[in-house]
C-alpha positions in Angstrom: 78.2 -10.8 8.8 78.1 -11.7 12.1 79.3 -14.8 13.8 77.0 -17.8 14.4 76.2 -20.9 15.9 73.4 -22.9 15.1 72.2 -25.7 16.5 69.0 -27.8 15.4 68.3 -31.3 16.2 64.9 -31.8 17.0 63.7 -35.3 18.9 62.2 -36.7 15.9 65.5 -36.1 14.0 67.6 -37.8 16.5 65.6 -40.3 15.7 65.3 -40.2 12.2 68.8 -41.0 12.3 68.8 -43.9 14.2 66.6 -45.4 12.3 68.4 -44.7 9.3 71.4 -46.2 10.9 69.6 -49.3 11.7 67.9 -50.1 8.0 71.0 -48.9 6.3 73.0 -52.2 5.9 69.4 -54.1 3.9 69.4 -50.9 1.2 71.4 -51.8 -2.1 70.8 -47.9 -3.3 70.8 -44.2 -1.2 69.2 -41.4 -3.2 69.9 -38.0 -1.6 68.3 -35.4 -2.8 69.9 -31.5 -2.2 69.6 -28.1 -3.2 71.1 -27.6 -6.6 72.0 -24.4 -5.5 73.7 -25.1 -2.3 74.8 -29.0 -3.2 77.2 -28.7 -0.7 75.8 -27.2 2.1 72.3 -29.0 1.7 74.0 -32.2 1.9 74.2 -34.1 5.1 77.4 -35.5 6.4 76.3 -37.8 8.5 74.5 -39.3 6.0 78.0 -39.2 4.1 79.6 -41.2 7.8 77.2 -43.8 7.7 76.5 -44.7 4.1 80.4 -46.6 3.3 80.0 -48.6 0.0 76.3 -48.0 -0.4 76.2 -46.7 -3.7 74.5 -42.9 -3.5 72.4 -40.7 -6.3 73.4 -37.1 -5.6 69.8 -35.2 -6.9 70.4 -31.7 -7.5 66.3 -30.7 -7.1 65.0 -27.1 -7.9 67.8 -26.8 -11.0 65.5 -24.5 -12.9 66.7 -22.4 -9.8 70.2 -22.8 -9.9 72.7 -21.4 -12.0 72.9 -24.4 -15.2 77.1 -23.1 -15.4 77.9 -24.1 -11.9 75.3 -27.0 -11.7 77.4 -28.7 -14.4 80.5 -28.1 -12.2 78.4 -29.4 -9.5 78.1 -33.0 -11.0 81.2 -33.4 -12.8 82.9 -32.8 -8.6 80.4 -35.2 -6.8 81.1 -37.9 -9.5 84.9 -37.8 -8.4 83.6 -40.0 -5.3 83.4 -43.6 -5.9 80.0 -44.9 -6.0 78.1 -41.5 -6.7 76.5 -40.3 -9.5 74.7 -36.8 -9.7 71.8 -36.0 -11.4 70.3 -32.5 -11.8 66.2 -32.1 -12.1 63.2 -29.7 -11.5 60.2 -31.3 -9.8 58.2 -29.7 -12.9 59.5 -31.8 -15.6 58.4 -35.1 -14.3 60.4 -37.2 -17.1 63.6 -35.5 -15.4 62.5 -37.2 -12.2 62.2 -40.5 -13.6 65.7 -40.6 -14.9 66.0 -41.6 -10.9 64.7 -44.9 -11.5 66.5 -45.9 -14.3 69.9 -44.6 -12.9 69.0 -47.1 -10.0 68.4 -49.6 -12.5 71.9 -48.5 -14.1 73.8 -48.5 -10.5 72.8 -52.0 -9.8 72.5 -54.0 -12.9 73.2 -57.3 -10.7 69.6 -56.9 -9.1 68.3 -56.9 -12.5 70.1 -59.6 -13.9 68.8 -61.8 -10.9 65.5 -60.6 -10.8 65.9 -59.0 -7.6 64.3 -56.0 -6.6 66.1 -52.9 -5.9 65.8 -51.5 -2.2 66.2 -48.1 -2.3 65.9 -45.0 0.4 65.7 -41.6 -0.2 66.8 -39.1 2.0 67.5 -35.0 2.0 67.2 -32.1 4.6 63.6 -30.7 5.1 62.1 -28.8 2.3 64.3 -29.7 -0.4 61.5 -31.1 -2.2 62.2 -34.8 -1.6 58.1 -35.7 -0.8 57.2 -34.3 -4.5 59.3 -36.4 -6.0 58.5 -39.5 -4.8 54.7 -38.6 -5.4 56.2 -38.2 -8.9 58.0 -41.6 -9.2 54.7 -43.1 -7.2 53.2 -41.6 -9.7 50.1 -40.8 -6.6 50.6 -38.8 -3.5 52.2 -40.6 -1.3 53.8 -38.6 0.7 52.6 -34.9 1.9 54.2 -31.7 0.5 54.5 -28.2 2.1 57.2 -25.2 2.2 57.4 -26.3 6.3 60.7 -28.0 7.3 60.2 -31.1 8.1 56.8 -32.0 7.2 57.7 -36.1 7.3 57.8 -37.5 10.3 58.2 -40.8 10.2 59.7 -43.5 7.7 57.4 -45.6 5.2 57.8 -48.1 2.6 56.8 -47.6 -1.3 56.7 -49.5 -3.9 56.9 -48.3 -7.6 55.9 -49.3 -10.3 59.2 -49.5 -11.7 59.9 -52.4 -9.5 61.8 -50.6 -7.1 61.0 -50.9 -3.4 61.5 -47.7 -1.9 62.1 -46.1 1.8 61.2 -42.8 2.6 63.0 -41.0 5.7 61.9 -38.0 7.5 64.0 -34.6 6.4 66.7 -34.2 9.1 69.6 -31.9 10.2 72.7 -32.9 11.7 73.6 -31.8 15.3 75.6 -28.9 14.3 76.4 -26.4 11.5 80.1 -26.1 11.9 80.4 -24.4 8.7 78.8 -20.6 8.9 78.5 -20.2 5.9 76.4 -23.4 5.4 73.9 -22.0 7.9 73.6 -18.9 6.0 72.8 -20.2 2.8 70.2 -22.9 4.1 68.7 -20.3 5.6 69.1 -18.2 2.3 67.6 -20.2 0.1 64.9 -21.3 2.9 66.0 -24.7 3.8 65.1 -23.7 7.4 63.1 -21.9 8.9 63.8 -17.9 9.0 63.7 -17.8 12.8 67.1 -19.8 13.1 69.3 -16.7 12.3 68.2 -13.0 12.5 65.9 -12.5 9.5 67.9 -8.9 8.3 70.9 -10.9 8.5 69.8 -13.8 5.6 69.5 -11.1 3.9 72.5 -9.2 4.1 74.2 -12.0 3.4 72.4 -12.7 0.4 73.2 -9.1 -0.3 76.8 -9.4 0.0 77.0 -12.5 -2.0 74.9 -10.9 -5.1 77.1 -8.5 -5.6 80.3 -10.0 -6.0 78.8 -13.0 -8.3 75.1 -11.4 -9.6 76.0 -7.9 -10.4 73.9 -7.3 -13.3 71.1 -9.5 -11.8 71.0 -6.9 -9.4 71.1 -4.3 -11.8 68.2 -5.8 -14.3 65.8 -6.6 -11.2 66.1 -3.2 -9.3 66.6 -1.3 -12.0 70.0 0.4 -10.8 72.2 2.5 -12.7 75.4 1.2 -11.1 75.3 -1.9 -8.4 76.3 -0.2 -4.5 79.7 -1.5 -3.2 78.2 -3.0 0.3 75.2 -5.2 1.3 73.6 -2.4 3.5 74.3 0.3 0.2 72.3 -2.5 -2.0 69.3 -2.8 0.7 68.7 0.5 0.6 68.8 0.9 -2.9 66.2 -1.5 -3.0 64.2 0.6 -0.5 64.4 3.0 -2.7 63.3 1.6 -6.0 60.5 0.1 -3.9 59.3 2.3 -1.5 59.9 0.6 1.8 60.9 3.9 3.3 59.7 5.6 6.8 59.1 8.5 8.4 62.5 10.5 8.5 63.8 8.9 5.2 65.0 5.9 6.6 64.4 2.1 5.1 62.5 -0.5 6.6 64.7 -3.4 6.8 62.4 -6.2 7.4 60.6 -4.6 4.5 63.7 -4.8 2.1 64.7 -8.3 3.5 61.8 -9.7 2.6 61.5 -8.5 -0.9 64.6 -9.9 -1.7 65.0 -13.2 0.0 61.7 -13.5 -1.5 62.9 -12.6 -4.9 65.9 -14.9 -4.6 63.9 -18.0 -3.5 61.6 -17.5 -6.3 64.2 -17.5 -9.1 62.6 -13.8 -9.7 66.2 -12.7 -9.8 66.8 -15.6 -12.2 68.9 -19.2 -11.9 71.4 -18.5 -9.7 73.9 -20.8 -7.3 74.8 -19.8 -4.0 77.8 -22.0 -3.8 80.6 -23.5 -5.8 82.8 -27.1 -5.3 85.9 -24.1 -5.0 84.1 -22.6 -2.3 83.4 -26.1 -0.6 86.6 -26.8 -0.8 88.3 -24.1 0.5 85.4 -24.4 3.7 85.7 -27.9 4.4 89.6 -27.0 5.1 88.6 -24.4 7.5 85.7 -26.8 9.3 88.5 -29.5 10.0 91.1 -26.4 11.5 87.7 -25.2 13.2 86.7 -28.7 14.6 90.6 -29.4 15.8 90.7 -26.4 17.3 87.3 -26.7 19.0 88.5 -30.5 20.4 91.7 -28.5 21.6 90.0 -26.4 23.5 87.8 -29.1 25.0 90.1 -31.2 26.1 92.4 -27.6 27.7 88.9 -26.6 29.4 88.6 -30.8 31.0 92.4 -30.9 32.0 91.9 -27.1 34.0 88.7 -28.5 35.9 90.8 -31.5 36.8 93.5 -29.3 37.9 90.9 -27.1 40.2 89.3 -30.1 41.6 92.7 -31.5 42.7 93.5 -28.5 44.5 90.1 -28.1 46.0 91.0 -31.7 47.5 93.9 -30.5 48.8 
């Protein structure tokens, strides 16, 4: 796999997140709404920085996608913070997203009791599926929905009929992906868009990642007699069984890549997770030793142009 940096922060996210900033402290409720199968790396810190007390709804969208094993694992290890609960749905049973409003209504049994309505804002990275929900808990389109990034733009105010007062915020990414693997799986499952990293190499991470943890996914879907031992073995396989092959016998890779970030996106290789909380754990270790190392480095980089400007002066 090979290394990355990514970088993403569009004008209209900067500020997305001012504005978010500035609201923030008249919202009694935050409903975030992330990938249930990257719950970790669909979920923005800074959202995490800026939120303090604010009690938070962790929705795990697109679970008929995810692996139902590890989405379990998922809610029981967001629950451990105070102030979150985690709630896992599919945009296709609308009685799943209306368990939202009643776990606001749950979180903040105060506003009830004084007949105060709840002020709520949702939030989530582009295409996670947050604008079909709240045309669900609207229960009329509201807001528009497309497989674009970042099809809201700016923030608007909804009331539903549950009572609740609701603010919707445009999908945004934070500055910078310090965690590569992060990068890989949004772009994986299609969070952004495919031009951010190399197309082939989504893919062969996908690849890799299949085979140590979807073996017989692999094995059902591409009808292989034993699963190959590396991600480049896999994709041709796949060429194989499909015919994306040229002249000369070799595969077409965009071909291959397609068909199976395709398939993956689709849930045509079945529920599956790309993640676990043991994997976030172990990686948010590595991002603080990574960030630490990176401030080192700044500040030896600012102390040696110091040092050559003072001897220039001399």
């Amino acid at each position: 796999m090979a290394s990355t940096s990514i970088q993403w922060f569009p004008g209209h996210m900067h500020k997305a997140h001012k504005e978010i900033k500035e609201v923030l402290p008249q919202v009694d409720i935050i409903i975030e709404v992330v990938d249930a199968r990257i719950p970790y790396s669909s979920e923005n810190p800074l959202i995490a920085s800026i939120r303090e007390k604010t009690p938070c709804i962790k929705v795990l969208n697109k679970s008929d996608l995810a692996d139902p094993e590890i989405t379990a694992l998922w809610i029981d290890y967001l629950e451990q913070e105070e102030g979150i609960k985690a709630l896992a749905i599919t945009t296709t049973k609308t009685e799943q997203v209306h368990q939202i409003t009643k776990l606001c209504q749950q979180m903040l049994p105060s506003r009830l009791s004084q007949d105060k309505q709840i002020r709520a804002m949702i939030m989530g990275i582009p295409n996670v599926g947050k604008s079909t929900i709240i045309n669900i808990l609207a229960d009329r389109i509201i807001a528009k929905t497309g497989n674009e990034p970042a099809v809201t733009k700016n923030q608007q105010r909804i009331r539903l009929p549950s009572g609740i007062m609701l603010s919707d915020t445009p999908g945004f990414l934070w500055p910078k992906i310090e965690n590569q693997n992060s990068g890989y799986r949004l772009a994986v499952t299609g969070a952004i868009k495919d031009t951010a990293i190399e197309y082939e190499d989504i893919a062969y991470y996908a690849a890799e990642y299949l085979i140590k943890h979807y073996p017989e996914r692999l094995k059902a879907r591409y009808e292989l007699e034993e699963v190959p031992q590396t991600d480049h073995e896999l994709m041709e396989a796949i060429a194989q069984r499909r015919g994306c092959l040229r002249a000369g016998g070799h595969f077409d890779i965009y071909k291959v890549s397609t068909i199976l970030l395709n398939e993956l996106r689709s849930g045509a290789l079945g529920p599956l997770s790309v993640e676990t909380p043991e994997m976030a754990e172990i990686e948010k270790v590595e991002v603080v030793k990574l960030m630490a190392q990176q401030a080192e480095e700044k500040i030896a980089k600012k102390e040696a142009r110091r040092r050559r400007s003072r001897r220039n002066r001399k």
